[in-house]
N, C-alpha and C positions, 0 to 999 in steps of 0.2 A: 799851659803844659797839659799834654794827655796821658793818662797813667793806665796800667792794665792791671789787676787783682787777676792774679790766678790763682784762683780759689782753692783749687785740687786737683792732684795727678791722677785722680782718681775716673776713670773713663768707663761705659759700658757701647763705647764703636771699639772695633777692631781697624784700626784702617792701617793700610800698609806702606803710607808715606810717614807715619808717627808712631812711636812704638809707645809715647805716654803711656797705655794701657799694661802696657808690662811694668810697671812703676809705681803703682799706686802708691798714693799718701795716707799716712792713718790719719784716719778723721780727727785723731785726739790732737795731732800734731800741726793742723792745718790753721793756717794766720785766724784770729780771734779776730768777732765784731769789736770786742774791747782794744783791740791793737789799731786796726781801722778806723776808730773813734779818735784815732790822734792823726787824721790826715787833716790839714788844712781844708776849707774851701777856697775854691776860684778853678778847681780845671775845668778844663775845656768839655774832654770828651773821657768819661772815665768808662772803663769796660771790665765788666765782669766776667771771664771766662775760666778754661780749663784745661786738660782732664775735660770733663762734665760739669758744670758751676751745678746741675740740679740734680747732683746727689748730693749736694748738701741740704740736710734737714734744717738750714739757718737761712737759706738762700734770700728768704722775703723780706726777713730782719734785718741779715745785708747789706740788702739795696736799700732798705728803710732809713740804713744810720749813713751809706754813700751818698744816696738820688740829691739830698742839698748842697752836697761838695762840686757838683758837675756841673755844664751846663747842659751836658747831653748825658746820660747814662747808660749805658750799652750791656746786655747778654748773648756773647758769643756761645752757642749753644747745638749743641748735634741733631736736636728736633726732636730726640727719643720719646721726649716723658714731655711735651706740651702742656699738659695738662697742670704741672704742675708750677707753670707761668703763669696761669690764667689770672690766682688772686692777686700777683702781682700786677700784669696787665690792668686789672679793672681798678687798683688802687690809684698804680703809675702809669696811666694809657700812652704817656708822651716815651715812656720806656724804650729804647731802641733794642730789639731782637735779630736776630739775623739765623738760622738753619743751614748746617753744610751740606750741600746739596752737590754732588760731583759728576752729573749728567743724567742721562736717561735712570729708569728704574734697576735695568742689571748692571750698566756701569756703576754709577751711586754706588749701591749695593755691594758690588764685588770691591771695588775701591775700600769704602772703609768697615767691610765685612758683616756690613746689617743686613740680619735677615729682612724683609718689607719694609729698610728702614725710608725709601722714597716715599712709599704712598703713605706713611707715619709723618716725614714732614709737611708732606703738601696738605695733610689731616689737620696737622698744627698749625699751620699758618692760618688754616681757616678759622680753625677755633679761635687764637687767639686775635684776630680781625675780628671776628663776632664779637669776643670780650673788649673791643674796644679801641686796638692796639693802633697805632697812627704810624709806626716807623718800624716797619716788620720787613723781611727781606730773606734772601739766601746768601751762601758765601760758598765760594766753590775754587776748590784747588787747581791753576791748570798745570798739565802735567800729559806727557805723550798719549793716556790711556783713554780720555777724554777731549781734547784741545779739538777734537771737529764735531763738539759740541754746544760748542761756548756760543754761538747765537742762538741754538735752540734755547737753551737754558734761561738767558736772557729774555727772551721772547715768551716764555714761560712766568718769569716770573712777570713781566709787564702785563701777562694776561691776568695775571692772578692780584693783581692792582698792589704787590710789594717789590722791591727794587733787589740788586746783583750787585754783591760784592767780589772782587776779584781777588786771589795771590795765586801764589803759582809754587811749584816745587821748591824748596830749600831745608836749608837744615839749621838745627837750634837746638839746643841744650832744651827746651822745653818737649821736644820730641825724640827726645835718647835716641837720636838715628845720626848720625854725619856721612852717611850715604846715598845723600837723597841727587841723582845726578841723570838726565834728561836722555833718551836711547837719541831721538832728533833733534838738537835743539833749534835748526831751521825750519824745518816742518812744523813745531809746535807754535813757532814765532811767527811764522805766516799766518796760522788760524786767527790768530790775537786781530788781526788786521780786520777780520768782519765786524768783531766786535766793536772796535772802534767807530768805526763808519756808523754801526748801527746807533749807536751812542749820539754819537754826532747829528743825526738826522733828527733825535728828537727834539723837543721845543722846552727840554728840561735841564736850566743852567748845572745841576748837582750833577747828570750824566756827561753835559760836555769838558768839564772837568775828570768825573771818572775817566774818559777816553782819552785825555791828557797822561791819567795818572796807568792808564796800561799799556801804551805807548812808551812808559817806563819798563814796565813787565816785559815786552818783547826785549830792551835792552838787558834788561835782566836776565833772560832766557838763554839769550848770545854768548855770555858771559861778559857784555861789556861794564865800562863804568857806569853808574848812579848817573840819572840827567842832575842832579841837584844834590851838592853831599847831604849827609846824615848830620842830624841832628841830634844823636842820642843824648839822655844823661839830662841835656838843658831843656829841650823839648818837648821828652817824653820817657818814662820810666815803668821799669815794672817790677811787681812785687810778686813775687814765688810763696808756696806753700807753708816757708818756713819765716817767712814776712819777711826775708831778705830781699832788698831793692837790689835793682839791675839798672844799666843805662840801657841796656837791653835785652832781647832774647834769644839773642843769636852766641855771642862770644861770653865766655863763661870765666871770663879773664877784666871784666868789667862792675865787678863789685861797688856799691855808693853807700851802703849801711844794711842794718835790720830794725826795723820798723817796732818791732817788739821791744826791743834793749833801747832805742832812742826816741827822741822827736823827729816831725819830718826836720822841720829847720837845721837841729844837729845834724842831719844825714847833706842835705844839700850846703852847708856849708865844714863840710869834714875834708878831711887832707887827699882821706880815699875817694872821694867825688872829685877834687880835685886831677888828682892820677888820672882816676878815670877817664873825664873830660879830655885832659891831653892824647890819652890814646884812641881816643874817639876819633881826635883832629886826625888823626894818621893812619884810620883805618882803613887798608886795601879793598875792604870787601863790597860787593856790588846786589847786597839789600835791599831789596824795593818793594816792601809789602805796607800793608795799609795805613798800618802805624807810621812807618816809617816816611813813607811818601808823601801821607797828607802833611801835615809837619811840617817839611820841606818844602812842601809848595809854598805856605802859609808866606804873606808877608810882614816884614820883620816890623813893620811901621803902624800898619793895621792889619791884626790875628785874622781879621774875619774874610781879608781880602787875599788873594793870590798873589803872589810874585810875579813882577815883569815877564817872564819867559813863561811859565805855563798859561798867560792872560795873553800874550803876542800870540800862542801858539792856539789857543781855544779859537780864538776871533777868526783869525786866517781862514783854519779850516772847516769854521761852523761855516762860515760866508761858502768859502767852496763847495761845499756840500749842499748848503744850500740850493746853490745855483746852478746845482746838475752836476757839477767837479765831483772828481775822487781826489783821494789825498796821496799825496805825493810820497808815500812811507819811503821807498827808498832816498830820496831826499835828507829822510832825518834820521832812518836807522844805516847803518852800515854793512848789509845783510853780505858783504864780501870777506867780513871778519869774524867766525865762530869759534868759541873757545873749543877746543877737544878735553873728553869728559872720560872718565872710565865706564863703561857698561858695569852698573851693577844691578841684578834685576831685583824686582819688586814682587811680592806673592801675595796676591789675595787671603786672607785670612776666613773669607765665607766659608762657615759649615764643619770650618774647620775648631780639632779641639785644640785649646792652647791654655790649658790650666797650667799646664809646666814649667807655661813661659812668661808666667807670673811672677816678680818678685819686688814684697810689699816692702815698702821702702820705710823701715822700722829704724827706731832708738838711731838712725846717723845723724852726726850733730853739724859735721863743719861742712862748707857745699862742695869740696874737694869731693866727701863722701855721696853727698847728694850729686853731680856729675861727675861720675867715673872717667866719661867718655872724652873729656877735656876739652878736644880739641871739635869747633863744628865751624868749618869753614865754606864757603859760597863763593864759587868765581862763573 
């Protein structure tokens, strides 16, 4: 099972696909290493994020009481404060990092509202490669404002000897926004296509997979269904601010316990996991982000291998590729069927002030109050 700790709502990007930052969690209120001390080991792939994971003054201790619960340990992280990775990197060098990165320097920038916040990742990643770090990377949102950027980016980071994580626009109760909705979603789904290829050509089994799994992402962009349903709830879970578990992070109508008040064990075997799980089986929605995709790929027999269909589908088209072919994308996507989306625009938050548009998410106790917004749907 791969679980995500979101450590805090607490953010210093501004970005304007996620409005976390107008949310923040009070530190006092935010899940204890003492509550985290009651996670089992054996996951998979545990991930530390946010908000920002490093503005927690505890972050190192964190990962100190996590890093033997996983087999991978992961800091999804904005890149801001690098520096403040370092002692962890040189402790945990096997640490997985990742930096959002969302194209060139003014795209980046205008995107999640950071002043130099580009040349501040691409500074961090250096450092912390210097310190040590073996599984360092970017992760980058596509979305119309950037999508004819995605092989620079890529190309980018292979020069920089760290790899490219993908997801693409959507909406989630972790980003108080249910507006997040694509101006092209063919045009953005065609760019996806370079990336893939590029993928494909290299000689590194981890990316002809990745180009498996954003092959997905273009379905997803469409609005069509998942290649592979979801898995939530039994494959991968996450824990909110307030140490209440989720089957996910998207529907806010999937409660499994709180990690504070129980064990895990009571939580994965309670009546509300149960529920949960059954609404999982029935859910319409067309999800396809990292958590959720990898998961799904996974085979049921052995965790470490692929399933039949994305293992049919790597071979095919590495061989193709290979041997001078392009890949047949029409073939496997449907690019004659796009959902229709409402226009809601997006505004850069660069330079601008938004103290206003702050509001610290104090004393609420039940998550009705903690997500007002209810309802975050993705088609």
């Amino acid at each position: 099972m791969d679980l995500t700790v979101i450590s805090t709502f607490r953010c210093n990007s501004r970005c304007q696909m996620c409005y976390i930052w107008k949310n923040p969690t009070e530190p006092k209120e935010e899940v204890s290493i003492e509550t985290l001390s009651k996670l089992p080991g054996g996951f998979d792939n545990l991930n530390v994020s946010g908000g920002e994971p490093t503005l927690r003054r505890d972050l190192a201790e964190l990962i100190d009481e996590v890093y033997p619960k996983a087999r991978i340990t992961e800091i999804s992280s904005n890149g801001l404060n690098p520096e403040r990775l370092v002692p962890i990197i040189k402790k945990h060098p096997n640490v997985k990092v990742r930096f959002s990165l969302e194209g060139d320097a003014a795209t980046s920038d205008a995107i999640r509202g950071e002043k130099n916040g580009f040349q501040k990742k691409l500074d961090g990643i250096r450092m912390l490669r210097e310190a040590g770090g073996t599984d360092l990377g970017f992760a980058m949102v596509i979305q119309d404002e950037n999508a004819d950027q995605l092989v620079k980016v890529y190309e980018l980071a292979r020069s920089e000897g760290v790899e490219l994580a993908t997801s693409t626009l959507h909406n989630a109760w972790q980003f108080y926004k249910n507006d997040n909705y694509f101006y092209d979603r063919l045009k953005v789904a065609r760019e996806v296509e370079g990336l893939i290829t590029s993928m494909l050509r290299t000689n590194t089994v981890k990316n002809w997979f990745r180009a498996y799994l954003n092959l997905g992402l273009i379905e997803k962009i469409l609005g069509h269904d998942r290649l592979i349903p979801c898995t939530a709830g039994s494959d991968f879970a996450f824990i909110d601010p307030w140490s209440d578990v989720w089957a996910c992070n998207v529907r806010s109508d999937l409660p499994m316990g709180n990690l504070k008040e129980q064990s895990w064990e009571e939580i994965i075997a309670s009546k509300k996991t149960k529920d949960t799980l059954g609404k999982v089986a029935a859910c319409s929605q067309n999800c396809w982000m990292v958590t959720t995709a990898r998961t799904a790929m996974r085979s049921n027999i052995i965790p470490q291998m692929p399933k039949i269909s994305p293992m049919a589908w790597v071979v095919l088209n590495k061989l193709k590729v290979t041997f001078g072919g392009d890949v047949d994308f029409d073939r496997y996507v449907n690019y004659g069927q796009v959902r229709e989306s409402p226009h809601v625009p997006r505004t850069s938050f660069l330079g601008k002030k938004v103290k206003d548009d702050i509001k610290v998410q104090k004393d609420l106790k039940t998550p009705e109050e903690h997500y007002p917004l209810a309802e975050f749907y993705n088609r």
